[in-house]
C-alpha positions as CSV (number, residue, x, y, z in Angstrom):
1,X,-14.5,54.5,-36.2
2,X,-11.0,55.1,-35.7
3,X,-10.3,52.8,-32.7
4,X,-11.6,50.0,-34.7
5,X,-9.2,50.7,-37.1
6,X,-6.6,50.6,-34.8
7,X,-7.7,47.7,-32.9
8,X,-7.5,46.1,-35.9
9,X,-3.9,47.3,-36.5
10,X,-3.0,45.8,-33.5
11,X,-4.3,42.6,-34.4
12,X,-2.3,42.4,-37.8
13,X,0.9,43.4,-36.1
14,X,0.3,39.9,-34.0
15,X,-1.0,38.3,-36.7
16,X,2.3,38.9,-38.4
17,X,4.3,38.3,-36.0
18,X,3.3,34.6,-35.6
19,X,3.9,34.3,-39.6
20,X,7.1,35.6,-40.0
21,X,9.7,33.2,-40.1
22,X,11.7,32.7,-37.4
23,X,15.0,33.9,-37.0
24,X,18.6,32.7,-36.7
25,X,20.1,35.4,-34.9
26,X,18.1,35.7,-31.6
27,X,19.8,38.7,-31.0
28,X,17.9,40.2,-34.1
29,X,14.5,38.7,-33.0
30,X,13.1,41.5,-31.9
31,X,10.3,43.7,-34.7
32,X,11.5,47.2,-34.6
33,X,10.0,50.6,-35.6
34,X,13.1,52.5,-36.0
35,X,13.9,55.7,-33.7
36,X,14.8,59.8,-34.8
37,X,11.8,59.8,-37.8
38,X,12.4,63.0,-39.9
39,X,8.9,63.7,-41.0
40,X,8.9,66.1,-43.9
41,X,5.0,67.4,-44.9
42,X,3.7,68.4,-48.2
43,X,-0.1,70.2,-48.7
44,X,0.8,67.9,-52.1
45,X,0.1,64.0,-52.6
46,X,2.1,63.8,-55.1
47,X,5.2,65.9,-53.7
48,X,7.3,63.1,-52.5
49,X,8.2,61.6,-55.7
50,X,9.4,64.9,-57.0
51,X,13.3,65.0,-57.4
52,X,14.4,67.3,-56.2
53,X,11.7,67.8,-53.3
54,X,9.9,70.6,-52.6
55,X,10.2,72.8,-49.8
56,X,8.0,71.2,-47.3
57,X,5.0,72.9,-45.5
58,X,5.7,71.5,-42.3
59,X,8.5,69.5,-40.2
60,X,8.9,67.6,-37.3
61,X,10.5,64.2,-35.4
62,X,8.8,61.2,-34.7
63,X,11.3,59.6,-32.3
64,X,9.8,56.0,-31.8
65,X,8.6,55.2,-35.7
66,X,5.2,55.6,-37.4
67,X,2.6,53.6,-35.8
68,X,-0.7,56.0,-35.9
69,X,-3.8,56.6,-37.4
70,X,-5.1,59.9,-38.1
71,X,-8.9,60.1,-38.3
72,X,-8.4,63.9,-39.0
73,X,-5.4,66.7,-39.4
74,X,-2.0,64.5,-38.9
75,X,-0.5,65.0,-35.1
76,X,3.1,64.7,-33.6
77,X,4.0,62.1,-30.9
78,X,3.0,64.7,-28.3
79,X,-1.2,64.3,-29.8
80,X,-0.5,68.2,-31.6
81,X,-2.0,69.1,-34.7
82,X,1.1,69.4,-37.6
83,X,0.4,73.4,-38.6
84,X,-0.2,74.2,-42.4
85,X,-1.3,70.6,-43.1
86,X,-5.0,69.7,-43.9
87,X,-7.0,66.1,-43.3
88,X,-6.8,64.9,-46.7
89,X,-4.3,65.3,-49.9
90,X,-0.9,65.1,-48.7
91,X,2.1,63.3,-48.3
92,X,4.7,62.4,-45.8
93,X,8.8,61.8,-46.5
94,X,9.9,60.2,-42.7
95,X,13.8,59.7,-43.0
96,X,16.4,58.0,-40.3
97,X,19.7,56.3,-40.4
98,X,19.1,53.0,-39.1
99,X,22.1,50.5,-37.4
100,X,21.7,47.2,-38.6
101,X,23.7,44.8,-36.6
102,X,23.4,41.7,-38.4
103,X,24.0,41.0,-42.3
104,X,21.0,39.1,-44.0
105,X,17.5,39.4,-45.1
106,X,14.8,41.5,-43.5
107,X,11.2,41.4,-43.3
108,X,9.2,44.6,-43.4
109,X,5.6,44.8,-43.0
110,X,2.9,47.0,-41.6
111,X,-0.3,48.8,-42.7
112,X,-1.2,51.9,-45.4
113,X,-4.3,54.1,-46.0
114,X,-3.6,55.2,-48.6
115,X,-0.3,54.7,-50.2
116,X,3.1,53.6,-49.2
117,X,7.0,54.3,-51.2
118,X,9.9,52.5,-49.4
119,X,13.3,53.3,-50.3
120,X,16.7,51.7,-48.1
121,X,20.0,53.6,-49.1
122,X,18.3,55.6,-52.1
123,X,17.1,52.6,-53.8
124,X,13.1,51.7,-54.4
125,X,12.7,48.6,-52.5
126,X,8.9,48.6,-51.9
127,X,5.9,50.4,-53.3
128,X,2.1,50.0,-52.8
129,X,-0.4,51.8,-54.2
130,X,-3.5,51.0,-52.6
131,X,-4.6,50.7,-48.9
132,X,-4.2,47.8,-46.8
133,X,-1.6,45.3,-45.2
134,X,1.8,44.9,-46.6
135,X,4.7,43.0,-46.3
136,X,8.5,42.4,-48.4
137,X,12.2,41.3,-47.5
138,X,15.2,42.8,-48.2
139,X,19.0,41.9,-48.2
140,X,20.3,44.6,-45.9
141,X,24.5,44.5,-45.0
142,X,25.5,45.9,-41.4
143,X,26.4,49.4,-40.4
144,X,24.6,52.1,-41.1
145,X,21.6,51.8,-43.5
146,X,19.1,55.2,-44.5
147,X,15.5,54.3,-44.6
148,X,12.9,56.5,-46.1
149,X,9.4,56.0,-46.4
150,X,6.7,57.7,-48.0
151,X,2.7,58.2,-47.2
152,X,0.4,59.3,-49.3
153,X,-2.9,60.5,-47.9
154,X,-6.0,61.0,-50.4
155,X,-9.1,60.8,-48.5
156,X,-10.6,59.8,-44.9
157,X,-8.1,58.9,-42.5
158,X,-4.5,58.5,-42.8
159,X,-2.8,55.0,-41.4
160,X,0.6,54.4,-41.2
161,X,2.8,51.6,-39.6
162,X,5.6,50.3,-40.4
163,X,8.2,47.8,-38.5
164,X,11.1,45.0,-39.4
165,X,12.7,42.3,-38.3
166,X,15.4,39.9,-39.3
167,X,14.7,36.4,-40.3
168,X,17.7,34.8,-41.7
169,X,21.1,34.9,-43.5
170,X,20.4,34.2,-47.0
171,X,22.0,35.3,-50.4
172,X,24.3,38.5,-49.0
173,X,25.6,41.5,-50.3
174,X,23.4,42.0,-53.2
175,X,20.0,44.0,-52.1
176,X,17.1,42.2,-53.7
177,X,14.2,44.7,-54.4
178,X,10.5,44.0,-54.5
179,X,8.1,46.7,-55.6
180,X,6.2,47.9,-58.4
181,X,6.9,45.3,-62.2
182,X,7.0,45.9,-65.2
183,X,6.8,43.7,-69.0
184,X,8.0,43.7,-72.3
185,X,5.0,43.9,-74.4
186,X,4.5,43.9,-78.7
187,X,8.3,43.1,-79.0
188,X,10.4,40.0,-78.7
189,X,12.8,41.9,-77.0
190,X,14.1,45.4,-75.6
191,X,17.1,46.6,-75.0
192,X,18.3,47.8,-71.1
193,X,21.0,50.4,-71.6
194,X,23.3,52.2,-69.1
195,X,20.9,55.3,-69.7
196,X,17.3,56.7,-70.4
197,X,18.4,57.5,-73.7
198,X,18.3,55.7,-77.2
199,X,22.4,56.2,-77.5
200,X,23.2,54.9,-74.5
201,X,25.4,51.9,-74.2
202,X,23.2,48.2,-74.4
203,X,23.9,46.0,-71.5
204,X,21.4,43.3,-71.8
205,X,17.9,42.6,-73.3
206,X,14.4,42.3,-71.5
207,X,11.9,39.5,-72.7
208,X,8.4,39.2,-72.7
209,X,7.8,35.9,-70.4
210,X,9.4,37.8,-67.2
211,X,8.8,40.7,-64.8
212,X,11.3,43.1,-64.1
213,X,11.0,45.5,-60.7
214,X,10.8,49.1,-61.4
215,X,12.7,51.6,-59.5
216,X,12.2,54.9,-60.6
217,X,11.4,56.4,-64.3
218,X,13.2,59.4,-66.4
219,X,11.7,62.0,-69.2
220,X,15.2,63.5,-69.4
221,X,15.7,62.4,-73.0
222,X,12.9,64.9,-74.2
223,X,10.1,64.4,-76.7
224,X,7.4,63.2,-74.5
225,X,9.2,59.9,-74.4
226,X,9.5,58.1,-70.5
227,X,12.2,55.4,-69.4
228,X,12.4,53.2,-66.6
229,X,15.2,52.1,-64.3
230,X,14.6,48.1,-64.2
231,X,16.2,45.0,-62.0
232,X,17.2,42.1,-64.4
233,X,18.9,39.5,-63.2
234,X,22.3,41.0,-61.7
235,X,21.7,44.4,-63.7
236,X,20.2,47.7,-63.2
237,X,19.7,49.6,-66.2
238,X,16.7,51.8,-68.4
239,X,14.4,50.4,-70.7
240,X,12.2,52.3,-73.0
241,X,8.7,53.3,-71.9
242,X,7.2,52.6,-75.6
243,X,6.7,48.6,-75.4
244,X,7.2,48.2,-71.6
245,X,4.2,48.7,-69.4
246,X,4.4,49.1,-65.9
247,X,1.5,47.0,-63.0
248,X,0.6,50.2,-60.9
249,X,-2.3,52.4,-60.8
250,X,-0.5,55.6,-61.8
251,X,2.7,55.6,-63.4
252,X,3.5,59.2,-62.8
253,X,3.8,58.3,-58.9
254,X,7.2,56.2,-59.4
255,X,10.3,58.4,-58.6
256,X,12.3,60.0,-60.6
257,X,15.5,58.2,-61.3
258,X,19.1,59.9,-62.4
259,X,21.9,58.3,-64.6
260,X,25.5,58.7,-65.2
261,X,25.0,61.0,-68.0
262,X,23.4,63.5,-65.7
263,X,26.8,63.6,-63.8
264,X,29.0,63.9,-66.5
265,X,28.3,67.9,-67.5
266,X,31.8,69.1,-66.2
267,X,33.9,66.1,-67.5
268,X,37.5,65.2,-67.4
269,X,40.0,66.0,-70.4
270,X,41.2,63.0,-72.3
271,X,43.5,64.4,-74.9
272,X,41.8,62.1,-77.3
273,X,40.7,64.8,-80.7
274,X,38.7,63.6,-83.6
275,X,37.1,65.7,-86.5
276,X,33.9,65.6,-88.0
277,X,33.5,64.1,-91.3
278,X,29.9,65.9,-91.7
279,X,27.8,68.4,-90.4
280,X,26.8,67.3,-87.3
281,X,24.2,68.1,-84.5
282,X,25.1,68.6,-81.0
283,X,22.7,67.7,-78.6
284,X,22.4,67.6,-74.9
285,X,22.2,63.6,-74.4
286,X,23.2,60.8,-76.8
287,X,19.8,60.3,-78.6
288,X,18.0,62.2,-81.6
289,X,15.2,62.3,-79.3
290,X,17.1,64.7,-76.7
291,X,17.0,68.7,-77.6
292,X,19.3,70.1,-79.6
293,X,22.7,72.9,-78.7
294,X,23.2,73.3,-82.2
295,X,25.2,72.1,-84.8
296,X,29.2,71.3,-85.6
297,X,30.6,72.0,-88.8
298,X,32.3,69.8,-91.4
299,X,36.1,69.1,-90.6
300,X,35.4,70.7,-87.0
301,X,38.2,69.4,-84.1
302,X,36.3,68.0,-80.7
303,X,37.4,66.7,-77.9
304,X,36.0,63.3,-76.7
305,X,35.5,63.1,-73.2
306,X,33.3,60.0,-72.9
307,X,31.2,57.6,-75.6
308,X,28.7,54.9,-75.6
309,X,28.9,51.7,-77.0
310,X,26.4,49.6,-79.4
311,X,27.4,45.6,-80.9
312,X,31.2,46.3,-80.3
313,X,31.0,49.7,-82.1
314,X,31.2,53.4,-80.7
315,X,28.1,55.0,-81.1
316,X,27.8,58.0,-79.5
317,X,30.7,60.9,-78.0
318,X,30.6,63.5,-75.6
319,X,32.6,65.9,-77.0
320,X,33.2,69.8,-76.4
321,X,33.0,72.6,-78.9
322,X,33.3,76.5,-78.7
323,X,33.1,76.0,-75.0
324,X,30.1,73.7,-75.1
325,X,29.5,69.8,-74.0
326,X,27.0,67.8,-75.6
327,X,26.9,64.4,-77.6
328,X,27.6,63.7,-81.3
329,X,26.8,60.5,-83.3
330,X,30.3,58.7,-83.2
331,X,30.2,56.9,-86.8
332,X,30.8,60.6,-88.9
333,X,33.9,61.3,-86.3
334,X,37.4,60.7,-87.2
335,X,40.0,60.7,-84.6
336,X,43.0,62.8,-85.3
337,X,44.8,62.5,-81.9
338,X,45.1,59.9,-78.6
339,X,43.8,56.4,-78.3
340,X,39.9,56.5,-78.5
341,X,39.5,52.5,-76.6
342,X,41.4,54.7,-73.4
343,X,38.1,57.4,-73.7
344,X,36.1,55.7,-70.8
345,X,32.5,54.0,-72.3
346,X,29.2,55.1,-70.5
């Protein structure tokens, strides 16, 4: 029944609560829920990792956090049923700008039934795919931080709560995710670029022995092929989907993620001009894999806007031509006027 289910919640809130370190700051002691919830519903399970989101089928304010069970339809504070929303297969987006007072680490923990996505100023920090208890930390810096969390509802009730509290000042400044991992698997190594994209620019390599957390995926580069937006170390960067397997139940449920190449569409002029030295195709993003605009003649004048970078060399441009911008491969380009190291590297 349901109030053994919540019965039980209660218990694990004060089970935790004896667990969790103590803090430094009493002034922080205090487990919170968060106040001024945007609750944004979707008849769709699967609508909250969309990017952009849909239009939701229903909206309203939970003004003293999530702490509820919902044997049946979902309800508002006030015990009404949400309109246009059924019992089972949907999701929930609640949203709120938080104050945090204190710089340090944070511990968040709570319950799910069936599925939980936590994301603290745009960045995954948590992600469960299965019901149950949960609990991570996180480095959060004062002022105002926006906290997002996703429920996913499947089948029989839904349960949701979710609280923090801070426990200590520990390495600052530098948010440490936790969520879904991933592996390098039948390679030595792979290469994390600035991009989803075989041209981007190589900023490190992933090995085998290690996990890496996951913080969203991309199939921007076209061809079927997937990326994934990885922590390594002190980095952030995308890693090929093709010998990297990721340790959740349904990969498609991880958000979609965005790079700098999606924001470079409209760039800035450089004065830098070089001229091809083949005929070359034009495509959308700085792979072979991405789709193709069409194709630049022999002895054609560009102008280089941005590049990537590969072992020292220049290895792909962003270049315009007849009133296009795409990407070239750099090694057929000559440059005929300005100082291609001031073209900046992506």
């Amino acid at each position: 029944m349901w109030w053994k289910r919540f019965a039980g919640i209660f218990a694990l809130t004060l089970a935790l609560l004896l667990v969790v370190l103590a803090p430094t700051d009493q002034a922080e002691a205090q487990v919170t829920f968060g106040t001024n919830w945007q609750a944004q519903f979707f008849n769709n399970p699967n609508a909250i990792f969309n990017n952009p989101l849909p239009t939701p089928d229903a909206v309203t304010t939970f003004p003293s956090g999530m702490n509820f069970v919902w044997p049946a339809q979902p309800v508002d504070p006030l015990n009404q049923i949400i309109p246009n929303i059924g019992a089972d297969n949907f999701s929930v987006l609640f949203a709120s700008n938080q104050n945090v007072v204190t710089t340090g680490t944070y511990q968040f923990f709570g319950q799910v039934d069936d599925r939980i996505i936590v994301a603290i100023d745009g960045v995954v920090a948590f992600q469960q795919d299965f019901p149950g208890t949960f609990s991570f930390t996180y480095d959060m810096q004062a002022g105002t931080r926006n906290i997002a969390v996703g429920l996913v509802e499947l089948t029989e009730e839904a349960v949701l709560q979710f609280q923090w509290q801070f426990i200590g000042t520990g390495a600052l400044g530098t948010p440490v995710p936790s969520g879904p991992q991933g592996r390098v698997v039948n390679v030595r190594g792979l290469s994390l670029r600035t991009g989803p994209y075989l041209g981007a620019s190589r900023i490190g390599v992933l090995r085998p022995d290690n996990n890496y957390t996951v913080l969203s995926k991309s199939d921007d580069e076209g061809s079927g092929f997937t990326w994934y937006r990885v922590v390594a170390g002190d980095q952030v960067g995308w890693t090929s989907g093709r010998y990297f397997v990721v340790d959740v139940a349904d990969p498609n449920l991880l958000p979609v993620g965005t790079s700098v190449f999606q924001e470079l569409d409209n760039p800035t002029s450089t004065g830098v001009i070089g001229v091809t030295r083949a005929v070359m195709n034009f495509r959308v993003r700085p792979s072979q894999r991405s789709p193709r605009i069409g194709q630049i003649p022999w002895g054609a004048e560009v102008e280089i806007f941005n590049r990537t970078v590969q072992g020292g060399l220049n290895h792909w441009y962003q270049v315009s031509y007849n009133n296009q911008v795409g990407w070239i491969y750099a090694p057929f380009i000559g440059i005929r006027n300005g100082f291609i190291n001031a073209v900046p590297v992506r």
